[in-house]
C-alpha positions, 0 to 999 in steps of 0.5 A: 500500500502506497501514499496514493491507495485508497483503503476501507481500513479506519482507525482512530487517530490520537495526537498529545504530550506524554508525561515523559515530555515527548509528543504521542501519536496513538493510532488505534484500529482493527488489530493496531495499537501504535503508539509513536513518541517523538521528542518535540523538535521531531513533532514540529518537523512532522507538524510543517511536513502535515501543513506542507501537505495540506497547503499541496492538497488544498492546490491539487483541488483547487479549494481554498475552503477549510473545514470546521474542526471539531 
């Protein structure tokens, strides 16, 4: 499975400090259980990599609007 397959798989996606003062990624779904822990540095390269691709999606589609978060 590459970056562009589509999948039916879901899971639910958990994202928020360790009390060890890392960053937790929990990803949680039919038979996963992973937790990633990155030190804070990490999290803000993934963080500008996510708003990277989020910048490069919104331009492939063409839309400039944003979703509510919830």
């Amino acid at each position: 499975m590459g970056i562009n397959s589509e999948s039916d798989i879901t899971a639910n996606l958990q994202i928020g400090p360790t009390d060890q003062g890392m960053v937790r990624i929990y990803v949680q779904g039919d038979g996963v259980d992973l937790p990633m822990d990155f030190d804070p540095e990490e999290a803000t390269e993934i963080a500008e990599e996510l708003l990277a691709a989020a910048e490069a999606a919104r331009g492939m589609s063409g839309g400039t609007s944003k979703k509510p978060r919830r």
